[in-house]
C-alpha positions as a Markdown table, in Angstrom:
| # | Residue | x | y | z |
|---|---|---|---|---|
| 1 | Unk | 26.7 | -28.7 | 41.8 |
| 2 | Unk | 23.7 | -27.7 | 39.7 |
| 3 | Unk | 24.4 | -24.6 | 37.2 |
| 4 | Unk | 22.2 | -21.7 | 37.6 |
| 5 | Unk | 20.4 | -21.8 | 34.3 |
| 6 | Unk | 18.8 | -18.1 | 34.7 |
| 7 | Unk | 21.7 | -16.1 | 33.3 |
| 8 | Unk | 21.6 | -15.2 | 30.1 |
| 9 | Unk | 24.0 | -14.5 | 27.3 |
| 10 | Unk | 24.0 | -13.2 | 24.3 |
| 11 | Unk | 25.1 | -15.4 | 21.8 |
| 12 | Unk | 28.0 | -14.1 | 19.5 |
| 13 | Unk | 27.6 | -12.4 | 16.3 |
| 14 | Unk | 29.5 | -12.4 | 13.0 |
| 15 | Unk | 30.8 | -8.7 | 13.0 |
| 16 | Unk | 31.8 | -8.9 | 8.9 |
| 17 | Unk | 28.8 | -10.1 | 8.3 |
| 18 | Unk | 26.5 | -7.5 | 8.9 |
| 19 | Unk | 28.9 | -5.0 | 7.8 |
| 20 | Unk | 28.3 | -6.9 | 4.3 |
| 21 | Unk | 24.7 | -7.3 | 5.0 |
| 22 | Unk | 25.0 | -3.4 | 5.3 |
| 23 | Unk | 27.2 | -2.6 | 2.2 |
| 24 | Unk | 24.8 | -4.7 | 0.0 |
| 25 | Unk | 21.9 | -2.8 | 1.4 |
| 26 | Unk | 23.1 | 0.8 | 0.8 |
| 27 | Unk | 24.3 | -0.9 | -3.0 |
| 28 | Unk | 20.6 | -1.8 | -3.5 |
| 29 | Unk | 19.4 | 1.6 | -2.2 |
| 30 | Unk | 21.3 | 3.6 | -4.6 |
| 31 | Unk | 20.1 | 1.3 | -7.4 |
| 32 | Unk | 16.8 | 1.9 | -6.5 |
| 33 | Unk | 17.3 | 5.3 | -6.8 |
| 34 | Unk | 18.7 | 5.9 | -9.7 |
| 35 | Unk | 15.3 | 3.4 | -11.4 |
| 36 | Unk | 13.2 | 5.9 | -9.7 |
| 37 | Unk | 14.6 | 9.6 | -10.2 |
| 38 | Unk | 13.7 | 10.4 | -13.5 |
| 39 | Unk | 10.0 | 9.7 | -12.3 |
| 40 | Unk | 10.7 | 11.5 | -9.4 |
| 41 | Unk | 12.1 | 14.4 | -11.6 |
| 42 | Unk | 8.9 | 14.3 | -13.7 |
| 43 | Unk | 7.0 | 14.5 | -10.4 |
| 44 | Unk | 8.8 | 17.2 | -8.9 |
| 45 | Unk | 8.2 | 19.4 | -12.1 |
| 46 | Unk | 5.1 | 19.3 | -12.8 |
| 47 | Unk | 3.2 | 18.3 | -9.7 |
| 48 | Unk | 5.7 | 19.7 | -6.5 |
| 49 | Unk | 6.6 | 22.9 | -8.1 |
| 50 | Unk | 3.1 | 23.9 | -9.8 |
| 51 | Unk | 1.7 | 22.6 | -5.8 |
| 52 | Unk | 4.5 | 24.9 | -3.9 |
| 53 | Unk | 3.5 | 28.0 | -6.7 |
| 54 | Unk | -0.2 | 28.0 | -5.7 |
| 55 | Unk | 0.7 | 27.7 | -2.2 |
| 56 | Unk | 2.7 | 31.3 | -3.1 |
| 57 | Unk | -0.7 | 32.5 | -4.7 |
| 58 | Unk | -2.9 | 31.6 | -2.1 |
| 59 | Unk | -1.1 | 34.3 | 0.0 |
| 60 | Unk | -0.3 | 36.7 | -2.4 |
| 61 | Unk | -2.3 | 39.4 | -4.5 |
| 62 | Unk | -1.2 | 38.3 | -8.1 |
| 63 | Unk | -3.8 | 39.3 | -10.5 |
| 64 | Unk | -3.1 | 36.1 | -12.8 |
| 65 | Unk | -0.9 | 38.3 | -15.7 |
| 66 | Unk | 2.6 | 38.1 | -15.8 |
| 67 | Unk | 4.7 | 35.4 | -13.4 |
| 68 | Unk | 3.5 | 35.2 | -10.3 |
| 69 | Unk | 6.8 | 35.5 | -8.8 |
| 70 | Unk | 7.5 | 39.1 | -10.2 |
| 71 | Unk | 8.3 | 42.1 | -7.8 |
| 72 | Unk | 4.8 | 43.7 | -8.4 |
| 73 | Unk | 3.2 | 40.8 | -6.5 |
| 74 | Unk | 3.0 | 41.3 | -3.0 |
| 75 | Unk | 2.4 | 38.9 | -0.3 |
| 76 | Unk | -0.6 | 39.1 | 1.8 |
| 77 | Unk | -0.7 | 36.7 | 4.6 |
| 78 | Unk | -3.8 | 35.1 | 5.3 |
| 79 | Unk | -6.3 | 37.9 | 3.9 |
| 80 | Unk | -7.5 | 35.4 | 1.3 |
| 81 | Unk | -7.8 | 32.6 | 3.5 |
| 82 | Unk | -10.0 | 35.0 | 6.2 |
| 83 | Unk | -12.3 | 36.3 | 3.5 |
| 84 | Unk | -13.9 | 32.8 | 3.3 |
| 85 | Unk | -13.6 | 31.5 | 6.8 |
| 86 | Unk | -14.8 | 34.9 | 8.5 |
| 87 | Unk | -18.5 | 33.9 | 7.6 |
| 88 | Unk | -18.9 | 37.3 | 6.6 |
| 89 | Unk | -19.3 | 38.6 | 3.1 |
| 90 | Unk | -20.5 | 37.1 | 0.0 |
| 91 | Unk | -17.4 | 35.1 | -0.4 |
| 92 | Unk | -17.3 | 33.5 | 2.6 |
| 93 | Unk | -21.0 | 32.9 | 2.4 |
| 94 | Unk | -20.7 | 30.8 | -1.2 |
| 95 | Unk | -18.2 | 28.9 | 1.0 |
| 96 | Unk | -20.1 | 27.9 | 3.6 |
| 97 | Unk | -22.8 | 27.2 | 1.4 |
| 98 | Unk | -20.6 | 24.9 | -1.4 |
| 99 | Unk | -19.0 | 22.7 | 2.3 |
| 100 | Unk | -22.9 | 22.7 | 3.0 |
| 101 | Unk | -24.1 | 21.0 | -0.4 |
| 102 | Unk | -20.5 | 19.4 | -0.8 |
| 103 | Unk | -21.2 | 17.6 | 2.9 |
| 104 | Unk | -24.6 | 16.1 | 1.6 |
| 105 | Unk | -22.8 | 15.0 | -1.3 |
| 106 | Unk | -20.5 | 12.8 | 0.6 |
| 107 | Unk | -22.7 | 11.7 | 3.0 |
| 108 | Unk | -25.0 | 10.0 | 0.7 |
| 109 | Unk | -22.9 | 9.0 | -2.2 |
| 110 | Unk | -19.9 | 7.2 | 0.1 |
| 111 | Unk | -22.0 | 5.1 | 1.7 |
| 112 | Unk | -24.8 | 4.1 | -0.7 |
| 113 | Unk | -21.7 | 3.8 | -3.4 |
| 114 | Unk | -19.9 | 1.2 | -0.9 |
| 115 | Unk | -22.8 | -0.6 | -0.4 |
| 116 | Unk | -24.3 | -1.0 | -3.8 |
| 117 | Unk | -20.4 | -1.9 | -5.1 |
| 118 | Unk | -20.3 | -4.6 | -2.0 |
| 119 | Unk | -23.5 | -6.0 | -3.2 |
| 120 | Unk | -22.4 | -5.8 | -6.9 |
| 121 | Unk | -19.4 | -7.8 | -6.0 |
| 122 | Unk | -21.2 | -10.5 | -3.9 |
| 123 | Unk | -24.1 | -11.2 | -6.8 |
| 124 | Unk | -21.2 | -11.4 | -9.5 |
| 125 | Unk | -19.3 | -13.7 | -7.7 |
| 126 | Unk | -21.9 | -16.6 | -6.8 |
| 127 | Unk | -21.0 | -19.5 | -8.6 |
| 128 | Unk | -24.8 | -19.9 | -9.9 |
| 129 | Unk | -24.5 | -16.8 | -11.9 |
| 130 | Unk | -24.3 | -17.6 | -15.7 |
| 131 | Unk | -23.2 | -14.8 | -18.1 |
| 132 | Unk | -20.9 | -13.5 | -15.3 |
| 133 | Unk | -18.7 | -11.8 | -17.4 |
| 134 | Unk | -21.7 | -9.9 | -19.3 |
| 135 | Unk | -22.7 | -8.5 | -16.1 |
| 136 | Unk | -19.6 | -7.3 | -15.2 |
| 137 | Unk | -18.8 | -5.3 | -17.7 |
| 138 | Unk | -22.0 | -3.8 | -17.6 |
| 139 | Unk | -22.1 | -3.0 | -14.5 |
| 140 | Unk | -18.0 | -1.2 | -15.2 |
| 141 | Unk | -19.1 | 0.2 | -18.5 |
| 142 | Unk | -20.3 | 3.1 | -16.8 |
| 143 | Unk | -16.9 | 3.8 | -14.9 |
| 144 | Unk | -15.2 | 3.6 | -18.0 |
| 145 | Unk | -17.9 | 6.6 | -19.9 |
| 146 | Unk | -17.2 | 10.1 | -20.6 |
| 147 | Unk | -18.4 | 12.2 | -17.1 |
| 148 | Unk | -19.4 | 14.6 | -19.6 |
| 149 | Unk | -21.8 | 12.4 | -21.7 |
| 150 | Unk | -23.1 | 10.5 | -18.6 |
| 151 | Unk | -24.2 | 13.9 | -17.2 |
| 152 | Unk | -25.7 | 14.9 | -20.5 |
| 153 | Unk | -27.6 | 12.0 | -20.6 |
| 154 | Unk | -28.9 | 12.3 | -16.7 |
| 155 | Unk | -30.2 | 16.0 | -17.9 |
| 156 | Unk | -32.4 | 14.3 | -20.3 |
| 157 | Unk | -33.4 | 11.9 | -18.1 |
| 158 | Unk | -33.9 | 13.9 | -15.3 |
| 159 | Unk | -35.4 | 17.1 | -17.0 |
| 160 | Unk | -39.4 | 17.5 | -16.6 |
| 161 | Unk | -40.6 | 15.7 | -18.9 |
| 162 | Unk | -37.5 | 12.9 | -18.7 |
| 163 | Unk | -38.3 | 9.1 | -18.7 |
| 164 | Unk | -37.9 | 9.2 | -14.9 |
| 165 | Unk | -40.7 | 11.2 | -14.3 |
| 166 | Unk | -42.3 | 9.7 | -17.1 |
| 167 | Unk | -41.8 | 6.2 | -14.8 |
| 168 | Unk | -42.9 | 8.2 | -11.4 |
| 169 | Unk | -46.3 | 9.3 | -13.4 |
| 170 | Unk | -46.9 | 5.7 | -14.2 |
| 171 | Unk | -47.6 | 5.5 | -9.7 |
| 172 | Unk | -49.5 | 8.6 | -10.0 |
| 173 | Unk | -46.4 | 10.5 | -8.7 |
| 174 | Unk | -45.6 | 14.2 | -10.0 |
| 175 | Unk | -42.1 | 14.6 | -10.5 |
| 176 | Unk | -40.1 | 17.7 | -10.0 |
| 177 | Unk | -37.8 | 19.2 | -12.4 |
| 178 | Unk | -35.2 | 18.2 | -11.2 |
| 179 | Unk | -32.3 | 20.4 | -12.4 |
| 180 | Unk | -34.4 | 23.6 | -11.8 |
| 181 | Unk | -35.6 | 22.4 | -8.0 |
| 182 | Unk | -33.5 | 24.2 | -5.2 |
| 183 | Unk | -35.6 | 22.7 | -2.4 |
| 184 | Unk | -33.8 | 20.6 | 0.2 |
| 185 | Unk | -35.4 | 17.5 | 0.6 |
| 186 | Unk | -35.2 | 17.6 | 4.4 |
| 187 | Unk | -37.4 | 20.2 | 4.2 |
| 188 | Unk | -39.9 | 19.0 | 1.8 |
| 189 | Unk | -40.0 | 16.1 | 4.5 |
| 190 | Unk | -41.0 | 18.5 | 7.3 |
| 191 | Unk | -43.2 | 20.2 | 5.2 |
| 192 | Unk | -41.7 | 23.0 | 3.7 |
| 193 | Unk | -42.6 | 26.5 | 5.2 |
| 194 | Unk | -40.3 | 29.5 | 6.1 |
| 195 | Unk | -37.4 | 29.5 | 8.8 |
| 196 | Unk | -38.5 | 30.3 | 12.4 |
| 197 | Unk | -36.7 | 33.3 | 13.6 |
| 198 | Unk | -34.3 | 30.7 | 16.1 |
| 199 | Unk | -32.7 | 29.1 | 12.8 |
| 200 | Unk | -32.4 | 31.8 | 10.9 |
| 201 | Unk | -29.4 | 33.9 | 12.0 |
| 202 | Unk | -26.0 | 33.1 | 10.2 |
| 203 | Unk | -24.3 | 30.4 | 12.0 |
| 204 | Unk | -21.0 | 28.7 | 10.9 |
| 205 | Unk | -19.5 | 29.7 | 7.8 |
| 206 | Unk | -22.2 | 32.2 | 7.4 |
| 207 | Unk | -24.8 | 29.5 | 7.1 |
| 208 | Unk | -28.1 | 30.2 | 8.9 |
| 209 | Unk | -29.2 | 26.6 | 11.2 |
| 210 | Unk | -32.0 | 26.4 | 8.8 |
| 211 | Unk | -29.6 | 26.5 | 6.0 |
| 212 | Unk | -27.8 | 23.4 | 7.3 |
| 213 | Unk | -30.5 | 21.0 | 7.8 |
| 214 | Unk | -31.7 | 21.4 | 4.4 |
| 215 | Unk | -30.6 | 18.8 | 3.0 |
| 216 | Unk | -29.2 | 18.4 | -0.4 |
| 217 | Unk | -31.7 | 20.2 | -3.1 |
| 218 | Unk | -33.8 | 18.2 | -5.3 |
| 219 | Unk | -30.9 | 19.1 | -8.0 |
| 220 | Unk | -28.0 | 18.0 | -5.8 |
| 221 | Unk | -30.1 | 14.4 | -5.2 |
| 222 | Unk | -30.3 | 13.8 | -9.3 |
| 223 | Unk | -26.2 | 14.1 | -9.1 |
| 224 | Unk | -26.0 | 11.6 | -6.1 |
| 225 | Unk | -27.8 | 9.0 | -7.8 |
| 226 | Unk | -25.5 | 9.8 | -11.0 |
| 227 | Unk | -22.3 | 9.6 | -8.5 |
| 228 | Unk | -23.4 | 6.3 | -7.5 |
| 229 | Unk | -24.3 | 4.8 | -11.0 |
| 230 | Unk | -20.9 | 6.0 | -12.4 |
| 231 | Unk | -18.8 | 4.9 | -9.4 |
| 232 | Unk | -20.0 | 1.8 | -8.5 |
| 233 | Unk | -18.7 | -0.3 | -10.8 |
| 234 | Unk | -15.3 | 0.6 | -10.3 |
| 235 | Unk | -15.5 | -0.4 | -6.6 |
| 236 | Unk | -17.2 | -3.5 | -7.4 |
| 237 | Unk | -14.0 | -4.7 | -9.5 |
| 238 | Unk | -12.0 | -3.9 | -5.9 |
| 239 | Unk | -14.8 | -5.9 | -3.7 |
| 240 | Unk | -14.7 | -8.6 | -6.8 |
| 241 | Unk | -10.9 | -9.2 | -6.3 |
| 242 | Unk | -10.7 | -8.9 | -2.5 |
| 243 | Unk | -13.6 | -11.7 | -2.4 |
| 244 | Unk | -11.6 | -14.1 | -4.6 |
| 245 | Unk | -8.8 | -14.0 | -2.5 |
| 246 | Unk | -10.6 | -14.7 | 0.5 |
| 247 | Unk | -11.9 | -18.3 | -1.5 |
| 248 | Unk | -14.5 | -20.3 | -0.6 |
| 249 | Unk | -12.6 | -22.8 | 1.9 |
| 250 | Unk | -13.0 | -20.3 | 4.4 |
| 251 | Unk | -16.9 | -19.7 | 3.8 |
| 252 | Unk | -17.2 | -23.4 | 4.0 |
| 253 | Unk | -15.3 | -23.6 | 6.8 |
| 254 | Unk | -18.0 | -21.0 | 8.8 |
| 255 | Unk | -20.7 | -23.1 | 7.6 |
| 256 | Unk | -19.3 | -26.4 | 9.2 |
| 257 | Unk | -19.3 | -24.3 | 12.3 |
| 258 | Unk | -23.0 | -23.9 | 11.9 |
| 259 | Unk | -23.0 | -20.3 | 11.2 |
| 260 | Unk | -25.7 | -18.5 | 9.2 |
| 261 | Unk | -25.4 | -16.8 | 5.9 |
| 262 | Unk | -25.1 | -13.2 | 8.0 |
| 263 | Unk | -23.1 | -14.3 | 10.4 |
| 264 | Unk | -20.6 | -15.7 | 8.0 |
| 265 | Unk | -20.9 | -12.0 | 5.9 |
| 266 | Unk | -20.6 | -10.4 | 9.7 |
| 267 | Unk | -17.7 | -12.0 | 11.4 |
| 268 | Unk | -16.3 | -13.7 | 8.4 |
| 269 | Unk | -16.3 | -12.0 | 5.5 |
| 270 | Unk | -16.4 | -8.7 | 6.2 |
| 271 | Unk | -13.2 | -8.5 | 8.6 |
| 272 | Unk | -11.5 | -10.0 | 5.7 |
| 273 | Unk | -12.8 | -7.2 | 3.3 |
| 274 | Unk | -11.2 | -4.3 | 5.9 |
| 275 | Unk | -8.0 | -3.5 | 3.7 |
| 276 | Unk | -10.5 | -3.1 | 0.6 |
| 277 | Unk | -13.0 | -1.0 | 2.8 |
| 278 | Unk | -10.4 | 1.1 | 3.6 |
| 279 | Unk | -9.2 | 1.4 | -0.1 |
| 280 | Unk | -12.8 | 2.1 | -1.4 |
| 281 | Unk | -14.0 | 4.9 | 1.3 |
| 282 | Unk | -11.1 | 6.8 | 1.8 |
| 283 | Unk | -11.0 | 6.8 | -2.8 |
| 284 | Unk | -14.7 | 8.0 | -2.4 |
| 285 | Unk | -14.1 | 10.6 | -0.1 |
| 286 | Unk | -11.5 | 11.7 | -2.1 |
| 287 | Unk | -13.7 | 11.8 | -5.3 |
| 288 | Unk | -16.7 | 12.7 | -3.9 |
| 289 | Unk | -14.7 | 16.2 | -2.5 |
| 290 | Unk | -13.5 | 16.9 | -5.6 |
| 291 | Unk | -16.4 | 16.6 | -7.7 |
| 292 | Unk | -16.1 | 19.3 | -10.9 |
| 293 | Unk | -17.3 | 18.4 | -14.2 |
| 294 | Unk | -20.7 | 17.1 | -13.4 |
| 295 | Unk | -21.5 | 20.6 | -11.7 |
| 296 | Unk | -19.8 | 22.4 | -14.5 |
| 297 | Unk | -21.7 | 20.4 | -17.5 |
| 298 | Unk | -24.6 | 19.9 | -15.5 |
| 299 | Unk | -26.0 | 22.9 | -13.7 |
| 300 | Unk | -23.0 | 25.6 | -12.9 |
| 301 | Unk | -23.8 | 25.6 | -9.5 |
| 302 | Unk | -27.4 | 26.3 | -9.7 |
| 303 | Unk | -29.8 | 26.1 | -9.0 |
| 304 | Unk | -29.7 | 29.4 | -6.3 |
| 305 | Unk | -26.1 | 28.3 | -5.5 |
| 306 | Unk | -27.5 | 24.5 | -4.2 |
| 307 | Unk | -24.9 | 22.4 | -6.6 |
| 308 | Unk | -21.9 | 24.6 | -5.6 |
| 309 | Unk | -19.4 | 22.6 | -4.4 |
| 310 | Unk | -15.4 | 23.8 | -3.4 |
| 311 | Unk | -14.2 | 22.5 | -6.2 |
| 312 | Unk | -16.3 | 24.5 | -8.7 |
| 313 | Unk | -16.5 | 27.5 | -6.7 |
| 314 | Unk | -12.4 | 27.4 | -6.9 |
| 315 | Unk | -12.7 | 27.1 | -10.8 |
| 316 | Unk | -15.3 | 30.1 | -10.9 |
| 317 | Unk | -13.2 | 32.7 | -8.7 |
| 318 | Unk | -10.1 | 32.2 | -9.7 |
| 319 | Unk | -11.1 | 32.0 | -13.6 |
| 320 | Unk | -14.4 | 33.1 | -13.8 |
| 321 | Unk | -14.0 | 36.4 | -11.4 |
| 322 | Unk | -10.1 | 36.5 | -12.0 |
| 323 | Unk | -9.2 | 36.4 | -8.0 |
| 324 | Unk | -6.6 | 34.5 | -8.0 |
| 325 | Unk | -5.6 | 33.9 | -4.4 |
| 326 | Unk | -8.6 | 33.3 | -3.0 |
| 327 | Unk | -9.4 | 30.7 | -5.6 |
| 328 | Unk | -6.1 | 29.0 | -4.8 |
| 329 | Unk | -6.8 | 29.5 | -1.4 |
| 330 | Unk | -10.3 | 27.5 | -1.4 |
| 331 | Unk | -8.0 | 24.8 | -3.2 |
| 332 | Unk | -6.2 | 24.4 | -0.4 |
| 333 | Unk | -8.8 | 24.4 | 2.4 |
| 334 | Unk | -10.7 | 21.6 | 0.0 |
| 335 | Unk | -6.9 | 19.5 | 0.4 |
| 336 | Unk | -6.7 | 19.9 | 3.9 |
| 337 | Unk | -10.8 | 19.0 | 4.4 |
| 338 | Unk | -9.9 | 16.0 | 2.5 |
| 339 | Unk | -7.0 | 14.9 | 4.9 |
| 340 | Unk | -8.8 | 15.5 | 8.0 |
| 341 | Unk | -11.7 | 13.1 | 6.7 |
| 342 | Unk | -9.3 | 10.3 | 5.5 |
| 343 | Unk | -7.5 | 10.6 | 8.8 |
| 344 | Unk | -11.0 | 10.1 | 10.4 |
| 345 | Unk | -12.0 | 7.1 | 8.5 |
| 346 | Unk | -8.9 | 5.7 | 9.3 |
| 347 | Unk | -9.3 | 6.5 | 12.7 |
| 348 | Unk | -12.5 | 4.5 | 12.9 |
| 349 | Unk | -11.9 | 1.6 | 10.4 |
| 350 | Unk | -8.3 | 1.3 | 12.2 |
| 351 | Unk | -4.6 | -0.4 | 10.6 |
| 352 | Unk | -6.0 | -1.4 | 7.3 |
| 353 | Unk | -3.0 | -1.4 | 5.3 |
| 354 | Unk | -2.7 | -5.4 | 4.9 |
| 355 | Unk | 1.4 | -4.7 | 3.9 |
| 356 | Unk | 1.7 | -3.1 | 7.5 |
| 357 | Unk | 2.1 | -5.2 | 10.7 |
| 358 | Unk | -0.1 | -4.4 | 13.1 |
| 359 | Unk | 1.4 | -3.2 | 16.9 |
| 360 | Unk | 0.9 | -7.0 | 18.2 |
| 361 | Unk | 2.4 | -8.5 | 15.4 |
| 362 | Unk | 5.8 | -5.9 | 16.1 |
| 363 | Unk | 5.6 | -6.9 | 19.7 |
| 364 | Unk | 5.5 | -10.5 | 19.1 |
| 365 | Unk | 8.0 | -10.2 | 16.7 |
| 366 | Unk | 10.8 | -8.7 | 18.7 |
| 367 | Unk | 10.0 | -11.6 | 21.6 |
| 368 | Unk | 10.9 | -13.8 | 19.0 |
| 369 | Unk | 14.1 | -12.2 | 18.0 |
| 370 | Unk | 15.2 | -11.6 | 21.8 |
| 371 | Unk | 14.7 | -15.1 | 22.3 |
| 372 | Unk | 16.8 | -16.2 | 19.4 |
| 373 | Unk | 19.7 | -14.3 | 20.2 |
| 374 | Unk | 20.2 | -15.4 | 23.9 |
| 375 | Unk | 21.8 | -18.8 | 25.0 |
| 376 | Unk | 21.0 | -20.0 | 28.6 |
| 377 | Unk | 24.0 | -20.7 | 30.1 |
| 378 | Unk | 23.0 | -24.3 | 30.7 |
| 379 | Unk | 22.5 | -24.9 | 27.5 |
| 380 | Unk | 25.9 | -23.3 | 26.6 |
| 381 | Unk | 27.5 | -25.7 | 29.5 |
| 382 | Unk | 26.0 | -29.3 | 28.5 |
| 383 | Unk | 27.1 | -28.3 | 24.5 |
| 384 | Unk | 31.2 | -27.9 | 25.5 |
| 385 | Unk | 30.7 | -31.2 | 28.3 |
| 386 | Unk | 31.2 | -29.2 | 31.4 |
| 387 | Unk | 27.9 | -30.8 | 32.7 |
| 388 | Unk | 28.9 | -34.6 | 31.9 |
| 389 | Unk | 30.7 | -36.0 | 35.2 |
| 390 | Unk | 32.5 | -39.3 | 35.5 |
C-alpha cells in the first residue's frame, strides 16, 4: 500500500540545546554591555542630558542666567515654537527667509557635491592615471582645511576685485561683488524688475511668492561653490572605496555582454554604488542643514538677511538677542527638518543599508528554514525499513 507522502512532520528538536544556545547568548549580551556602558555613560552626559535640557528651554521662558531648572523659570508651551511658524512678526519672517536661502543651499550643493565626488572617484581610479596618489590628496586636502581659513580665502577671491572676477574680465564679463550682492539669481535670469502685485503678498512662513522663486543671492551662490570645493573630496574617498570593492571582473564581465561604457555606469555600476549613495546624500543633507561657520566668518547673514540660514539665526537669537527659547526652539525645528529629508531620500533611493536583508531575502529565508525543519513522512518511513517488503 503506497504511504501518503503529503503529511508533514516536524522533525524533533534538542530541547537542552537551545536552552544553552540561549544561556550563552544572554552571557554575551551582558558582556557586551558592560564593553559599552562607560561610552554610553559619556554619551548620556554630555549629549542626552544637554539634548533633553534644551528640549526644557525651547518651552520655557528662561532668560539664560541662573539654571534653567530653577523655580523662577516657567514653562510656556509652544509660544516659542508659534512665534516662528505663525508667519507673522519679524521672527517668524527671518525664519521663513533663513528655510528659503537654507533650501537653495541644499538643493544645489547635494547634488552638484555627489556628482563632482562620483566623477572624482571614477577619474582617480582608472588604471591609466599616473601620480594617483598626488591627485588624491589634493583633491581631500581641502576636506581636511580649516572652514575658517577656506572661507577667508573665498572672500579674497570672491571680493570685487578677487582673481575670479579678474578671470571673468579676461571674457569681457563684469563680475559682481559677490559678498555685497543680495540679488537672487533667478531673478537676474528673468530680468530683474519689481514683484507684480499677485506674488507679492506674504505666503508661507511669511515669505511673499516672489520671495521664494528668487533663488539663492549672488552671495549665497559664492558659498555653494565653496560647499562643494570643501566637501567633495571627502565623498570621493567613499565613492573611491565603494568602487574598489565592486573590482573590475564585474566591469569586464558587462563588457563581454557587449554593453557600452554608460550602460555599464547605468545598470552596472551605479546599482552597486546604492549603499554609498545613500551614505553620501543623506551626510550632505545633514551638513548642508547645518551650515554655521562659513555664514558666521563669511558674511553674518548678509547681505539683507540672503545668507541666513537656521543654524545661524539659532546662534544670533539665542546669543546674540539673549532669547533663549526661541533660539532653542529653531534648533529643534532645524532636527526635525533634517529627519523628514533623510526619511525622504530614503524613501526614494529605498533599503540601502547593505548589512540589512532586504524583505525578499527575509521571505526566502524563512522558506528555507520551514523546509529544513519538516520530514515527509515517506522519507521518515523508507529511513526505519517500513517501506522495504519481502
Amino acid at each position: 500500500m503506497p504511504v501518503d507522502t503529503t503529511t508533514q512532520v516536524r522533525a524533533p528538536s534538542s530541547a537542552p540545546g537551545r536552552q544553552r544556545a540561549g544561556k550563552g547568548i544572554h552571557n554575551q549580551t551582558g558582556t557586551g554591555w558592560l564593553f559599552v556602558s562607560p561610552t554610553v555613560l559619556i554619551l548620556g552626559i554630555f549629549l542626552f542630558v544637554p539634548v533633553l535640557m534644551a528640549a526644557w528651554v525651547s518651552v520655557s521662558d528662561w532668560s539664560g542666567r541662573g539654571s534653567p531648572l530653577s523655580s523662577n523659570v516657567n514653562f510656556v508651551g509652544a509660544s516659542n515654537y508659534a512665534e516662528m511658524l505663525g508667519g507673522r512678526g519679524l521672527a517668524a519672517r527671518d525664519f521663513g527667509t533663513a528655510i528659503r536661502n537654507n533650501l537653495y543651499y541644499v538643493i544645489f550643493v547635494v547634488p552638484l557635491q555627489t556628482a563632482a565626488a562620483l566623477g572624482l572617484a571614477f577619474m582617480v581610479n582608472k588604471r591609466a592615471l599616473r601620480g594617483k596618489g598626488f591627485f588624491r590628496t589634493a583633491f581631500y586636502f581641502p576636506s581636511v582645511t580649516s572652514s575658517v581659513a577656506i572661507t577667508v580665502l573665498w572672500l579674497f577671491l570672491f571680493s570685487a576685485s578677487g582673481a575670479v572676477n579678474a578671470f571673468l574680465s579676461a571674457f569681457s564679463i563684469t563680475g559682481p561683488n559677490w559678498f555685497q550682492d543680495p540679488r537672487g539669481v533667478f531673478h537676474l535670469l528673468m530680468g530683474g524688475g519689481t514683484a507684480p502685485a499677485a506674488l507679492a503678498e506674504p505666503g508661507l512662513l511669511g515669505i511673499s511668492t516672489w520671495e521664494w522663486i528668487s533663488g539663492p543671492s549672488v552671495a549665497m551662490c559664492a558659498f555653494i561653490l565653496m560647499a562643494i570645493f570643501t566637501t567633495s573630496g571627502t565623498f570621493m574617498l567613499l565613492f573611491l572605496a565603494a568602487l574598489q570593492s565592486i573590482g573590475e571582473e564585474t566591469d569586464e564581465a558587462a563588457m563581454v555582454d557587449g554593453a557600452s561604457a554608460w550602460q555599464r555606469f547605468w545598470h552596472v555600476t551605479l546599482p552597486m554604488l546604492r549603499p554609498t549613495m545613500f551614505t553620501v546624500i543623506t551626510l550632505g543633507l545633514i551638513g548642508t542643514w547645518q551650515v554655521f561657520d562659513q555664514i558666521y566668518t563669511g558674511s553674518k547673514g548678509g547681505p539683507s538677511k540672503t545668507t541666513l540660514t537656521p543654524a545661524f539665526l539659532s546662534y544670533q537669537t539665542a546669543f546674540e538677542a539673549q532669547r533663549w527659547g526661541r533660539g532653542a526652539a529653531i534648533a529643534f525645528v532645524l532636527f526635525a527638518i533634517i529627519v523628514i529629508f533623510t526619511l525622504l531620500q530614503r524613501l526614494i533611493l529605498g533599503n540601502s543599508d547593505p548589512t540589512q536583508p532586504s524583505r525578499r531575502d527575509l521571505r526566502a529565508q524563512r522558506t528555507r528554514n520551514t523546509a529544513a525543519t519538516t520530514v515527509p513522512v515517506g522519507a521518515v518511513t523508507n529511513s526505519t525499513g517500513g517501506g522495504s517488503g519481502g
